[in-house]
LOSEVO-776412 format. One record per residue (C-alpha): x, y, z; residue in three letters. Coordinates in steps of 0.5 Angstrom, whole numbers, always signed. Layout:
! residues N
<site><east>X</east><north>Y</north><up>Z</up><aa>ALA</aa></site>
...
END
This chain:
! residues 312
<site><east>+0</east><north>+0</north><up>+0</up><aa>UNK</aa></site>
<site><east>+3</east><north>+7</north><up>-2</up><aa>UNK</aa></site>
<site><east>+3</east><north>+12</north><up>+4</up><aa>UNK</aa></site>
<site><east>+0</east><north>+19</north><up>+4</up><aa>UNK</aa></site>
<site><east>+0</east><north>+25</north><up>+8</up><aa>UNK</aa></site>
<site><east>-2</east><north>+31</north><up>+8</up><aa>UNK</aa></site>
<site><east>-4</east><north>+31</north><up>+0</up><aa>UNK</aa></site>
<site><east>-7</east><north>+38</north><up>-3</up><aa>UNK</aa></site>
<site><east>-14</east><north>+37</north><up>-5</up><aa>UNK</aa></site>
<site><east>-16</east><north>+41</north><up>-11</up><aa>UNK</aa></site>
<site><east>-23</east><north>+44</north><up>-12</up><aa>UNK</aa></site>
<site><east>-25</east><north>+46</north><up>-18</up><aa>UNK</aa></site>
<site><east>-31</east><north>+50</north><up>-21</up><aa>UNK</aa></site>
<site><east>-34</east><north>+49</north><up>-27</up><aa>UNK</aa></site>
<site><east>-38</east><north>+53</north><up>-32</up><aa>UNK</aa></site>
<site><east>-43</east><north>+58</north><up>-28</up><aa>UNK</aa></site>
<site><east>-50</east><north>+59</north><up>-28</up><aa>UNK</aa></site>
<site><east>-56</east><north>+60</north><up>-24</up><aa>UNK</aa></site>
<site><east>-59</east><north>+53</north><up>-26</up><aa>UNK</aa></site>
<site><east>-53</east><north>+48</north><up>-26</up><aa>UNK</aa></site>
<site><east>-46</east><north>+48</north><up>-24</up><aa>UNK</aa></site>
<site><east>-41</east><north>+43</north><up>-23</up><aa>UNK</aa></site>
<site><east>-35</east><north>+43</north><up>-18</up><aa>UNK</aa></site>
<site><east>-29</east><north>+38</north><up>-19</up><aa>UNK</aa></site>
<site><east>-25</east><north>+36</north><up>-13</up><aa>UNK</aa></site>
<site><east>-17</east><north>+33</north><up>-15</up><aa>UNK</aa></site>
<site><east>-12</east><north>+30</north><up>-12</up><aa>UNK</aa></site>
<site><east>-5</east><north>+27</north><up>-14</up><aa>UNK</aa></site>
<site><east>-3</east><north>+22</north><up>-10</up><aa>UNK</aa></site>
<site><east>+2</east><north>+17</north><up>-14</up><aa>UNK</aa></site>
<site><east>+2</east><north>+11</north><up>-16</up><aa>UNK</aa></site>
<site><east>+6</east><north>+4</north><up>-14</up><aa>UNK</aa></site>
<site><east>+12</east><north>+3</north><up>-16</up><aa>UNK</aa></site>
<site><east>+9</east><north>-3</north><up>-21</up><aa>UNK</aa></site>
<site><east>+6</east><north>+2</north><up>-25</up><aa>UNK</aa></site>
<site><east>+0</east><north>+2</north><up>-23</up><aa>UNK</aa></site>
<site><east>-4</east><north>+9</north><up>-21</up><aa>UNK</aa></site>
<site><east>-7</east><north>+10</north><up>-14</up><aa>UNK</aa></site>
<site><east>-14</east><north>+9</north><up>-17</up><aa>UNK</aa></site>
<site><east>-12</east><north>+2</north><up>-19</up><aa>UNK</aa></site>
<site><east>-9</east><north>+1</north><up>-13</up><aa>UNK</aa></site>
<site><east>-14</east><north>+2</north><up>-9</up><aa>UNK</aa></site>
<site><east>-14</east><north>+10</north><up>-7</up><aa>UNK</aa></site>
<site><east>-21</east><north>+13</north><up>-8</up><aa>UNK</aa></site>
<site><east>-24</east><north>+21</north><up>-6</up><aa>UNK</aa></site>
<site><east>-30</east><north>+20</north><up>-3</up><aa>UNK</aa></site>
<site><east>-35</east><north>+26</north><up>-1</up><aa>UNK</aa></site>
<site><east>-40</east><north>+31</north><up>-1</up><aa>UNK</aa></site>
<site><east>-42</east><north>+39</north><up>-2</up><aa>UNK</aa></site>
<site><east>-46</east><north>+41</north><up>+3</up><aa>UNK</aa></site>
<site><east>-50</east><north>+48</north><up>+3</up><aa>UNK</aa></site>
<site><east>-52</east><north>+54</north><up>+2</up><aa>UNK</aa></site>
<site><east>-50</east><north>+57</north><up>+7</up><aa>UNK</aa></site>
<site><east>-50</east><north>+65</north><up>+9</up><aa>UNK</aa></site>
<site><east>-50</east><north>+69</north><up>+16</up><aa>UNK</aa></site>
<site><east>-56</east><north>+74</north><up>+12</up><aa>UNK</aa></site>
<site><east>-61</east><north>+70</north><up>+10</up><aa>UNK</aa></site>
<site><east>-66</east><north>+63</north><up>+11</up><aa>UNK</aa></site>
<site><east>-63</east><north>+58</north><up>+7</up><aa>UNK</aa></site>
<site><east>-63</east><north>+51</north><up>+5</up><aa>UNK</aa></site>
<site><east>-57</east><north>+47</north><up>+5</up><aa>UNK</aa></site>
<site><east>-58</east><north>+41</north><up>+1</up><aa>UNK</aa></site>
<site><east>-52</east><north>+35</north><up>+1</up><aa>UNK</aa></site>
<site><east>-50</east><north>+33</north><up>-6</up><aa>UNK</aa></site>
<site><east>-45</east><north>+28</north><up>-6</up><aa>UNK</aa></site>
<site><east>-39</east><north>+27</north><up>-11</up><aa>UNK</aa></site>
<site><east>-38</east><north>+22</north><up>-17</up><aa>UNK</aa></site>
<site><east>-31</east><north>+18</north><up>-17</up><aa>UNK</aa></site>
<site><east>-29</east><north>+19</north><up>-24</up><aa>UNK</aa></site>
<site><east>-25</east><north>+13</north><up>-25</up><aa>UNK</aa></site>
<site><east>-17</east><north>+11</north><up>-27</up><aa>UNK</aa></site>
<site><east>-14</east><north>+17</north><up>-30</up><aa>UNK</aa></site>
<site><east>-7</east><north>+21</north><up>-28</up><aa>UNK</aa></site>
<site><east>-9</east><north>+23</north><up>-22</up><aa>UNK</aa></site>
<site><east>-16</east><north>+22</north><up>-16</up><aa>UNK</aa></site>
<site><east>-21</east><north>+26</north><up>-19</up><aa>UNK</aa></site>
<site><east>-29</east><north>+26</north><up>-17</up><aa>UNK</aa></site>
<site><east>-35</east><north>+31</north><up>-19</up><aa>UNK</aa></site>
<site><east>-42</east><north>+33</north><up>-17</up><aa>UNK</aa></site>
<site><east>-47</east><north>+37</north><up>-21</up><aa>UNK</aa></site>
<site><east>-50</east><north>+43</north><up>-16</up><aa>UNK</aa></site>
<site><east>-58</east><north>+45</north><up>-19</up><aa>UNK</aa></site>
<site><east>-60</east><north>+52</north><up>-17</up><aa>UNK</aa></site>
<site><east>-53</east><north>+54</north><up>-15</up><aa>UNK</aa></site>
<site><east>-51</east><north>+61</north><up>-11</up><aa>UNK</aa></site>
<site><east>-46</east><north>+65</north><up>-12</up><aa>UNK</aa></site>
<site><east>-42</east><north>+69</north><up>-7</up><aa>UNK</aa></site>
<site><east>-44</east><north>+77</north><up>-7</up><aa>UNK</aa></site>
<site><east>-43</east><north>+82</north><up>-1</up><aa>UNK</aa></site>
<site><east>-50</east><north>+82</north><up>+0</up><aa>UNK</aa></site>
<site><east>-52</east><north>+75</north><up>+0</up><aa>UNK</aa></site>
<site><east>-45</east><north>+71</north><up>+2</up><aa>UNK</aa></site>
<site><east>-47</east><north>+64</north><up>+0</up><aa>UNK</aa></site>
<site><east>-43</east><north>+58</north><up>+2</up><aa>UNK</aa></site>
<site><east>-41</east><north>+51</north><up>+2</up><aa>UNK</aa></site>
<site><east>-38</east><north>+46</north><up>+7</up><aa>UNK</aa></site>
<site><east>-34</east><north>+41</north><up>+3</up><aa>UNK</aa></site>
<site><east>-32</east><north>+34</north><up>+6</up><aa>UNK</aa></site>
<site><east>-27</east><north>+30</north><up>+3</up><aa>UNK</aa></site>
<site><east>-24</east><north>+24</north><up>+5</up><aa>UNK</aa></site>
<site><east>-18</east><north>+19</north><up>+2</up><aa>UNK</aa></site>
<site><east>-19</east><north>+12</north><up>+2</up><aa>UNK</aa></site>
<site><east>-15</east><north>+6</north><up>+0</up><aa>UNK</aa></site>
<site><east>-20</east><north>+0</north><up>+1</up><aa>UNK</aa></site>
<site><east>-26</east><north>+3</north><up>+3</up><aa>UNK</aa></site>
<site><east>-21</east><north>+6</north><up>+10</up><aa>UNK</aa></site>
<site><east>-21</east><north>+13</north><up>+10</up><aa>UNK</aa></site>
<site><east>-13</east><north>+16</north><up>+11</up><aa>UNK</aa></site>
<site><east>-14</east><north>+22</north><up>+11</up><aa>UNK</aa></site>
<site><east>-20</east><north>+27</north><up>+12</up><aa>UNK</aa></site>
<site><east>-22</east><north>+36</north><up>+10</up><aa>UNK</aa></site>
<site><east>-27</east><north>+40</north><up>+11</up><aa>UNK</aa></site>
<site><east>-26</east><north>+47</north><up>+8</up><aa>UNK</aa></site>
<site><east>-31</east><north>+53</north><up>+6</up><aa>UNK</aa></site>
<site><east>-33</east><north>+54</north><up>-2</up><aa>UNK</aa></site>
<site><east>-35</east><north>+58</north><up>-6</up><aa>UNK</aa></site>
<site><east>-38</east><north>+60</north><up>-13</up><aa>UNK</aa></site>
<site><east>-34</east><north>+66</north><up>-16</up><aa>UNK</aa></site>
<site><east>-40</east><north>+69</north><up>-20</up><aa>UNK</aa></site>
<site><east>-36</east><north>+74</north><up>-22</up><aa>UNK</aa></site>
<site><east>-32</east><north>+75</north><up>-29</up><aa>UNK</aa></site>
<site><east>-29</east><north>+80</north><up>-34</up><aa>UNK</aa></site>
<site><east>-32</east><north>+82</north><up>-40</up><aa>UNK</aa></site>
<site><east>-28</east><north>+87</north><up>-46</up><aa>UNK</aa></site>
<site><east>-27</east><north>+93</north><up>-41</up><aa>UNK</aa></site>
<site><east>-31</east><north>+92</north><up>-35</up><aa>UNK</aa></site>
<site><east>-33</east><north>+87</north><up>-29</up><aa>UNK</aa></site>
<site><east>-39</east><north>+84</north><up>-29</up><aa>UNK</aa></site>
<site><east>-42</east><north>+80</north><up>-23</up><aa>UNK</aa></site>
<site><east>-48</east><north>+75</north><up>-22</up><aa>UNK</aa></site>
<site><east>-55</east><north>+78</north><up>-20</up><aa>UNK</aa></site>
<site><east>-60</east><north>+74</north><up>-15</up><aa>UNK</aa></site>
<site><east>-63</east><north>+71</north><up>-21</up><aa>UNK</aa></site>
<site><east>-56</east><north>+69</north><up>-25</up><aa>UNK</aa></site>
<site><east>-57</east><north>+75</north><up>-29</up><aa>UNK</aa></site>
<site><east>-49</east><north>+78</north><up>-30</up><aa>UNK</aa></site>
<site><east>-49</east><north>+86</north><up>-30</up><aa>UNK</aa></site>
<site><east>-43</east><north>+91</north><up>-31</up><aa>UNK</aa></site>
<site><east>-40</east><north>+92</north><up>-24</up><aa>UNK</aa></site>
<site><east>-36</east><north>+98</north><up>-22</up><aa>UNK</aa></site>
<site><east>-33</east><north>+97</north><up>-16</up><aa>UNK</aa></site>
<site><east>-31</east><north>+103</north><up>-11</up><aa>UNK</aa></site>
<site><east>-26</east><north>+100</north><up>-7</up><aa>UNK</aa></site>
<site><east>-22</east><north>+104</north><up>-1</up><aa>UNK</aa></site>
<site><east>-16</east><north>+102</north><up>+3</up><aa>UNK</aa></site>
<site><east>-19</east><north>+100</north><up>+9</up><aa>UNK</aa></site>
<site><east>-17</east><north>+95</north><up>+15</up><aa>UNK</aa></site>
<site><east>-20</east><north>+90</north><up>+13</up><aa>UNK</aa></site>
<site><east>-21</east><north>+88</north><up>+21</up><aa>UNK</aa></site>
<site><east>-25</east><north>+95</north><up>+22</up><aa>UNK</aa></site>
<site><east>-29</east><north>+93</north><up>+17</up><aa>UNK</aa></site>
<site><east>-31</east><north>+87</north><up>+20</up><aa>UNK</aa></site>
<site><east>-32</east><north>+90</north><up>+26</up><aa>UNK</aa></site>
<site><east>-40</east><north>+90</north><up>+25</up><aa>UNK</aa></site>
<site><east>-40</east><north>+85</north><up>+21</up><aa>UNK</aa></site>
<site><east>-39</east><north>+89</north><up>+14</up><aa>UNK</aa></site>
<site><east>-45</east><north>+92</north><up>+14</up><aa>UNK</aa></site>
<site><east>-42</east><north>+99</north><up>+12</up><aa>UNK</aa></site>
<site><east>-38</east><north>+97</north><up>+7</up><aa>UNK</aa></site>
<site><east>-44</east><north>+93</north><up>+4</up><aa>UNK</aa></site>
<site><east>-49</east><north>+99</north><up>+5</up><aa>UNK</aa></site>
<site><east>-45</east><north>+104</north><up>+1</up><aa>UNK</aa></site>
<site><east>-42</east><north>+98</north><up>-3</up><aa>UNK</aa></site>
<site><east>-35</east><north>+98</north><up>-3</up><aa>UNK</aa></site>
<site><east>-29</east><north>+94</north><up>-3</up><aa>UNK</aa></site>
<site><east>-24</east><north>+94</north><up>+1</up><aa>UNK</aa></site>
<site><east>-17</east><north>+94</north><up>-1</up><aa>UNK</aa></site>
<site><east>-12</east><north>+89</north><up>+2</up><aa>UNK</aa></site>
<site><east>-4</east><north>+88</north><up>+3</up><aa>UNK</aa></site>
<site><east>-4</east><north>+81</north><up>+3</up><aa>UNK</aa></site>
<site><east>-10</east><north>+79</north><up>+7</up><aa>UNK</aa></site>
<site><east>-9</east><north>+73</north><up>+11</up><aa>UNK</aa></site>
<site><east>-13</east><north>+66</north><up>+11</up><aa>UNK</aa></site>
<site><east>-17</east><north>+68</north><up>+17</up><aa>UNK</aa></site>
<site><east>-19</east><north>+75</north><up>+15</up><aa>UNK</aa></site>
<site><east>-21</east><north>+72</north><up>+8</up><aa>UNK</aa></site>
<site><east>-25</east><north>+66</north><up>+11</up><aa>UNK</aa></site>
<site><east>-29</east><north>+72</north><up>+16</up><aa>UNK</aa></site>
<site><east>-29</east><north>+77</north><up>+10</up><aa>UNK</aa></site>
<site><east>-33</east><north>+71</north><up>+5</up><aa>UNK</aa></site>
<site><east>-37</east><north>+69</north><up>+12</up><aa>UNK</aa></site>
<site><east>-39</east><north>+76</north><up>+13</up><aa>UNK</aa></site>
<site><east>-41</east><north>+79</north><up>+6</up><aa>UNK</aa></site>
<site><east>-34</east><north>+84</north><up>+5</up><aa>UNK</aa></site>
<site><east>-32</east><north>+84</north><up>-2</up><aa>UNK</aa></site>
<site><east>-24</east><north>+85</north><up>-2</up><aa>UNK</aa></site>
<site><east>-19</east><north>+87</north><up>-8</up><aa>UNK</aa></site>
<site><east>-13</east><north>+84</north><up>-6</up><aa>UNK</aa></site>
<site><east>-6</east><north>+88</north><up>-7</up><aa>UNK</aa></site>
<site><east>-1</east><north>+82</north><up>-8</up><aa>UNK</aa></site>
<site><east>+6</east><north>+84</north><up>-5</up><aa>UNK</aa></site>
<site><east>+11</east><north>+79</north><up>-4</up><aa>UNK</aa></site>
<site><east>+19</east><north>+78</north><up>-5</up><aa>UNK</aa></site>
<site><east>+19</east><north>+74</north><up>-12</up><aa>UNK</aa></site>
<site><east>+15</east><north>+71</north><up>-16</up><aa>UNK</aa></site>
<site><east>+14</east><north>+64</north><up>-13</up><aa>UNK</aa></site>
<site><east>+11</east><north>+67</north><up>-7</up><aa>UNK</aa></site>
<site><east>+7</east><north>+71</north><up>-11</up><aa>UNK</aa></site>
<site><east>+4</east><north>+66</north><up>-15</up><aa>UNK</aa></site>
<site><east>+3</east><north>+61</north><up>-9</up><aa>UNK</aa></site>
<site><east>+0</east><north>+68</north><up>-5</up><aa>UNK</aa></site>
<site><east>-5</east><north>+68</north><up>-11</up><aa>UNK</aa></site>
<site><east>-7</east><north>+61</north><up>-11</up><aa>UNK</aa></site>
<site><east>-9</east><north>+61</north><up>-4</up><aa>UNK</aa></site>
<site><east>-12</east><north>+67</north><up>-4</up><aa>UNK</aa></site>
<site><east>-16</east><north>+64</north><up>-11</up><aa>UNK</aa></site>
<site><east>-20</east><north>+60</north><up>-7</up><aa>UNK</aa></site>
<site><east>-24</east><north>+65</north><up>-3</up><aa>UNK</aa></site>
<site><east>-31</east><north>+69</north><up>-7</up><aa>UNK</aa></site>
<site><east>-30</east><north>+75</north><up>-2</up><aa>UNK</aa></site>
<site><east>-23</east><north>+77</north><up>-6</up><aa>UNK</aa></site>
<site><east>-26</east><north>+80</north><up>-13</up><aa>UNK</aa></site>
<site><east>-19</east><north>+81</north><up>-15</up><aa>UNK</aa></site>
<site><east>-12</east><north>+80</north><up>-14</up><aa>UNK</aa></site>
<site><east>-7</east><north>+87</north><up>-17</up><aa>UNK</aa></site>
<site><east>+0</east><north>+84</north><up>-16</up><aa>UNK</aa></site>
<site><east>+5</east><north>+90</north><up>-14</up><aa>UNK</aa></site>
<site><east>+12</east><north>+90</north><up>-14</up><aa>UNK</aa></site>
<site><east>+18</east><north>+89</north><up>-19</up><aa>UNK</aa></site>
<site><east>+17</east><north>+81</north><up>-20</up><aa>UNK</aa></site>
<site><east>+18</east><north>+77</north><up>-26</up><aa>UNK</aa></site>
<site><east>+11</east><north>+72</north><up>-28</up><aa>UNK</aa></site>
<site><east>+10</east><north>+68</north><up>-33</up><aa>UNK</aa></site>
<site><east>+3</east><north>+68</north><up>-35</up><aa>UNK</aa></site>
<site><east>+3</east><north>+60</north><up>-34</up><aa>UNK</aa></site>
<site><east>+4</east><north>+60</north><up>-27</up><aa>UNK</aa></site>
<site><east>-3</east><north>+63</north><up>-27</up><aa>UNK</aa></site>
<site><east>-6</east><north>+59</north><up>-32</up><aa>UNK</aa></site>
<site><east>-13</east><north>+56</north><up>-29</up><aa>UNK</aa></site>
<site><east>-14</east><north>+63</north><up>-23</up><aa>UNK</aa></site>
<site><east>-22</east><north>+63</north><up>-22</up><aa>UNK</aa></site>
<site><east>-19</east><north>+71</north><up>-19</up><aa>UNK</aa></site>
<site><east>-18</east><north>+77</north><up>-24</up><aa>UNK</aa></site>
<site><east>-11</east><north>+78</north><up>-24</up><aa>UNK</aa></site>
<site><east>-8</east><north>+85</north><up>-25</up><aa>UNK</aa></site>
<site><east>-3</east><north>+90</north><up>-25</up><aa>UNK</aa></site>
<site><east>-1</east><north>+97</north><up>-22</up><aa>UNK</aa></site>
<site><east>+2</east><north>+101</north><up>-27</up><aa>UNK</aa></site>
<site><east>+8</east><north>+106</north><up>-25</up><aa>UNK</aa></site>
<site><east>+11</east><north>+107</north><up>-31</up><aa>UNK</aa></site>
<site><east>+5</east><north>+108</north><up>-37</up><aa>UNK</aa></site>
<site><east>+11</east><north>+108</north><up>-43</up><aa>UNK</aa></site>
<site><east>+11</east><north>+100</north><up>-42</up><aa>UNK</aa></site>
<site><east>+8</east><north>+95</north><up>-45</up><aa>UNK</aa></site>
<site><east>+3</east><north>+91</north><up>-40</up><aa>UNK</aa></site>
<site><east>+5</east><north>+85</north><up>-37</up><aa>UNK</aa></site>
<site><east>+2</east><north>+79</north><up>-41</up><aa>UNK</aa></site>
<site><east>-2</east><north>+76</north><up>-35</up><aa>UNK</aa></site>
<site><east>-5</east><north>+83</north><up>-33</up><aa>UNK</aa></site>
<site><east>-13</east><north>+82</north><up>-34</up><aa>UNK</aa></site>
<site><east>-15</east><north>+89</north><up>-32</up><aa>UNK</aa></site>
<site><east>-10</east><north>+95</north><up>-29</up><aa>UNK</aa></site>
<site><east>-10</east><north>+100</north><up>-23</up><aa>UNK</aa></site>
<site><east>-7</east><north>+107</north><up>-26</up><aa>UNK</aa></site>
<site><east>-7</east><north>+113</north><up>-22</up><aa>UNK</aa></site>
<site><east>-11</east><north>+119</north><up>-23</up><aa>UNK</aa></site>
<site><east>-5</east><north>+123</north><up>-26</up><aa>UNK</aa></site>
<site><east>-4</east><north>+118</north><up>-32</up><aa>UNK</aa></site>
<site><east>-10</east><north>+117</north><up>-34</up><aa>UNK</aa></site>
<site><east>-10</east><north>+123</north><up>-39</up><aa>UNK</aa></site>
<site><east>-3</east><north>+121</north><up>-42</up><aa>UNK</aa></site>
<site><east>-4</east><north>+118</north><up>-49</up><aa>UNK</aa></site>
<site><east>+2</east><north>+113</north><up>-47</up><aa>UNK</aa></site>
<site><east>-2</east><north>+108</north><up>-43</up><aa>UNK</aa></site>
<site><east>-2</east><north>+102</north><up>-46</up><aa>UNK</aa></site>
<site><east>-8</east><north>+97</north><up>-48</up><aa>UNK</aa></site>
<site><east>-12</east><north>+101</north><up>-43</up><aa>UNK</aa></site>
<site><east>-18</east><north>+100</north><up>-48</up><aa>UNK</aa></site>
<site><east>-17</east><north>+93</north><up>-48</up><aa>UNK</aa></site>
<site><east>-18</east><north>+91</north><up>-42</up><aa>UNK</aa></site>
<site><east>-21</east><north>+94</north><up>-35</up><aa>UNK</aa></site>
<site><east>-19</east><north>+100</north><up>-31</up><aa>UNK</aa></site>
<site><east>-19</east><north>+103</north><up>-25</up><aa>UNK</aa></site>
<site><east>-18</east><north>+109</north><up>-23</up><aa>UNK</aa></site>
<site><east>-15</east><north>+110</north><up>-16</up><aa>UNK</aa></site>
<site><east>-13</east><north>+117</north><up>-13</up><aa>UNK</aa></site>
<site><east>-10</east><north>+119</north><up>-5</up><aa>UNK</aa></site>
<site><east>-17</east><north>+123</north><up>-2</up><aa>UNK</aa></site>
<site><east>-18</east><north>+124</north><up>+5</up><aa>UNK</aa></site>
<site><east>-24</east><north>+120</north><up>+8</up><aa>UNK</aa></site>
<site><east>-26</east><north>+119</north><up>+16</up><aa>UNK</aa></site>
<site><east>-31</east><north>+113</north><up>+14</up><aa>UNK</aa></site>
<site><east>-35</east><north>+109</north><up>+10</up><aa>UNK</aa></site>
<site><east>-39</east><north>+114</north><up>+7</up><aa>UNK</aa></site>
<site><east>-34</east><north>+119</north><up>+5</up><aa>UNK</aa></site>
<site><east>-30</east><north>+114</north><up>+3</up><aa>UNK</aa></site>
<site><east>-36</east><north>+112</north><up>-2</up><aa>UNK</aa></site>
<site><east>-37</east><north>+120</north><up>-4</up><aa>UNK</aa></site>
<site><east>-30</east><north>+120</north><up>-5</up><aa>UNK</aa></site>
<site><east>-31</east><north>+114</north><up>-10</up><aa>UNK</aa></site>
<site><east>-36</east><north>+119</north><up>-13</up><aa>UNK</aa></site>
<site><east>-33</east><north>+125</north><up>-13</up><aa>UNK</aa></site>
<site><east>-26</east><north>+122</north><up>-17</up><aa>UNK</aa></site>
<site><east>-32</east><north>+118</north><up>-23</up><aa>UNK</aa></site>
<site><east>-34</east><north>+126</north><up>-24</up><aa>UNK</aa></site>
<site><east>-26</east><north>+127</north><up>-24</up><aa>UNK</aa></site>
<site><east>-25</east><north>+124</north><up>-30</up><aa>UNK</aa></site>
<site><east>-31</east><north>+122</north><up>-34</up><aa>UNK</aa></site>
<site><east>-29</east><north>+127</north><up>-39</up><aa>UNK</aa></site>
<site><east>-23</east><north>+122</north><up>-40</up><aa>UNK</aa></site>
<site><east>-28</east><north>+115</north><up>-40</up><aa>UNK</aa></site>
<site><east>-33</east><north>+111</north><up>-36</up><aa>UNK</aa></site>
<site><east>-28</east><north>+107</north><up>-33</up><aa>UNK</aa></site>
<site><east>-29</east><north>+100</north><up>-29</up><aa>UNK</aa></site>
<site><east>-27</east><north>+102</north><up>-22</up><aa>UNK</aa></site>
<site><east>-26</east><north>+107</north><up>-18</up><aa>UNK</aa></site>
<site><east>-19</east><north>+106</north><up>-12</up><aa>UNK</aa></site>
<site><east>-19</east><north>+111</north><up>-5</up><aa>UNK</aa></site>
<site><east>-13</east><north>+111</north><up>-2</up><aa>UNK</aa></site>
<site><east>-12</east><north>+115</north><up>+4</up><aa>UNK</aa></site>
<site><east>-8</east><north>+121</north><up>+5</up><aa>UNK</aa></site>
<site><east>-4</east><north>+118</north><up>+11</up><aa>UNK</aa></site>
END
């Protein structure tokens, strides 16, 4: 028998609509030194998806149990999820997942971790979220740098009353699994010393449905296959606006003083967010602030975002 330990598990969403969904689990556990895979070995994923779940409405949680997909490269198992719930600040939708490896029937090692469906995606120069109903919708995002900790003090009741998302340095797992919970959407500023460490802090950070997207700072070199198959919209923060964008860039974030220069690059390709240094004191002047810089710069475009910063 090969012995494992501590194996990844991998969730996977599939194609999003408001009738149907599937969601795929994997994990790659090697097979026997005869040639033989773990699947024919004997290893199986074993499981269920439980929910939806969410802290500001009634619901009724379902249990669906996934499907063992038989011999292949690695353990693979899957599930069609009727009427599934995306994750959205006002209605925060979770699924409890348990998962089990097994070798023989017995079960060697045991997870349990929160998902859930990213309904969110880009389309040409803009964001677009899922509706109640599973009806995508251009969304502008209006983000503001903000402790995330303060903003989940009350549960994100003011940033989800004045529609805001916060803007985060490296959020941790433990503010992520609070902020998905609670109803906070996070736009994720990704700063880490080089880029196996940023590509790792991405792929931890991909799996939250609180985390709208992830804008990758600093000066590291990413090539665009480290980030095949993200769920998040990855982005760049432009400093220097006579370069070209780098290839895996899906949106940028430029400062309001480069808006106007004709050098940005591709900037009509893809989305932008304007961002800007402005003072505010609390949610709602920050939302006004967000206001205030869109009526700045509309005769330069209608733009996907809008960023506060604050002065100090």
């Amino acid at each position: 028998m090969m012995e494992i330990e501590n194996i990844e598990i991998e969730m996977i969403q599939g194609p999003f609509n408001s009738i149907s969904t599937q969601v795929f689990v994997r994990a790659n556990v090697e097979g026997n030194p005869d040639g033989q895979s773990a699947w024919q070995a004997g290893w199986r994923i074993v499981g269920q998806i439980t929910g939806p779940y969410c802290v500001h409405s009634e619901t009724l949680a379902a249990v669906i149990a996934f499907q063992d997909q038989g011999d292949g490269a690695g353990l693979l198992a899957t599930t069609k999820i009727p009427d599934p719930c995306a994750w959205t600040a006002r209605l925060p939708a979770t699924y409890k997942v348990d998962i089990e490896l097994t070798y023989a029937g017995e079960c060697k090692q045991k997870s349990q971790q929160v998902f859930s469906f990213r309904g969110n995606e880009i389309r040409l120069n803009s964001f677009y979220q899922t509706d109640l109903n599973g009806n995508y919708r251009r969304w502008v995002l209006r983000c503001v740098q903000h402790p995330l900790d303060d903003a989940l003090a009350d549960g994100g009741e003011q940033f989800r009353e004045e529609g805001l998302v916060c803007t985060v340095l490296n959020p941790t797992t433990e503010q992520c699994n609070l902020a998905t919970l609670n109803g906070v959407a996070i736009l994720s500023i990704v700063q880490q010393p080089d880029s196996e460490k940023t590509v790792s802090a991405i792929k931890k950070l991909d799996v939250w449905g609180c985390v709208t997207a992830c804008v990758i700072a600093g000066d590291v070199e990413i090539q665009s296959v480290d980030l095949k198959n993200m769920r998040v919209p990855i982005g760049c923060r432009v400093s220097d606006i006579s370069k070209p964008l780098p290839e895996w860039a899906e949106f940028s974030v430029i400062d309001i003083a480069s808006i106007s220069d004709s050098a940005i690059v591709d900037w009509q390709k893809m989305p932008v967010i304007v961002s800007d240094v402005r003072p505010f004191e609390d949610c709602a002047a920050a939302r006004k602030q967000c206001a205030v810089l869109q009526k700045d710069v509309a005769t330069q475009g209608d733009y996907a975002g809008y960023c506060i910063f604050p002065t100090s």
